[in-house]
N, C-alpha and C positions, 0 to 999 in steps of 0.2 A: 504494500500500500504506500502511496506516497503522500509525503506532508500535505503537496500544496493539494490534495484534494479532501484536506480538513479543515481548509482556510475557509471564515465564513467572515465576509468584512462586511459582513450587517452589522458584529459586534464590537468593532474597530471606529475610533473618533476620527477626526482628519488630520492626526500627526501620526498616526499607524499605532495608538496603543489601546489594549483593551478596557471596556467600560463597565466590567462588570467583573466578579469573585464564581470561580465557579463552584458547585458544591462541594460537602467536603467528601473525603475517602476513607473506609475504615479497610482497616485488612486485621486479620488473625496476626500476624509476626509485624515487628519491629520496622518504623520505615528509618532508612539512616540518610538519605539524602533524596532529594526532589527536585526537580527544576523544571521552568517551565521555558516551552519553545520560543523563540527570538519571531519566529514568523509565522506561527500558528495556534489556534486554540487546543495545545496538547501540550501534556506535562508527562517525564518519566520520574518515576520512583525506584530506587534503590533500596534493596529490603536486608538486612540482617540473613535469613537464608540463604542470599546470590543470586534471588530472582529479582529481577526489569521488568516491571509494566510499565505499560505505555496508553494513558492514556485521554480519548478526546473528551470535550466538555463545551459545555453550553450553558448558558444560565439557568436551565433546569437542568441537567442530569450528566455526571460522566458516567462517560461509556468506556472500559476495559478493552483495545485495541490489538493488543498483544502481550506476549507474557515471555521470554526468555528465560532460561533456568540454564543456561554454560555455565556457572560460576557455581562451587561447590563450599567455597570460604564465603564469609560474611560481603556485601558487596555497597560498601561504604563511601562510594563519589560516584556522580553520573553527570556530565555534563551533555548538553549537544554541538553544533559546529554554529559557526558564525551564521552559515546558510538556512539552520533550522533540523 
């Protein structure tokens, strides 16, 4: 799936930032780091386990995108690129 087709710039004001808090996320395990995209309405999460979700959100609801599990230690930074 690609970023830019979870860009929704109804949510976006006219200097390109967003105008709204999206819901919160609860998980079972530990989140240790989060961040949210530079150019779209999607956040990853970094969990205590080594698993990476990813995922989109809206002013009502995120939605769970994808989920990664390669990492079998703790997985405690997550950034994305400059491009998103």
């Amino acid at each position: 799936m690609e970023i830019s087709s979870l860009v929704d710039n109804s949510y976006m004001n006219n200097d390109q930032t967003c105008i709204f808090e999206p819901p919160d996320v609860y998980l079972d395990d530990n989140i240790m780091d989060i961040k949210f995209s530079p150019v779209a309405n999607v956040l990853a999460v970094a969990q205590v386990t080594g698993e990476i979700r990813i995922y989109s959100y809206n002013d009502k609801e995120t939605t769970e995108q994808m989920k990664f599990d390669y990492h079998t230690d703790s997985c405690r930074a997550i950034e994305f690129s400059p491009d998103g």
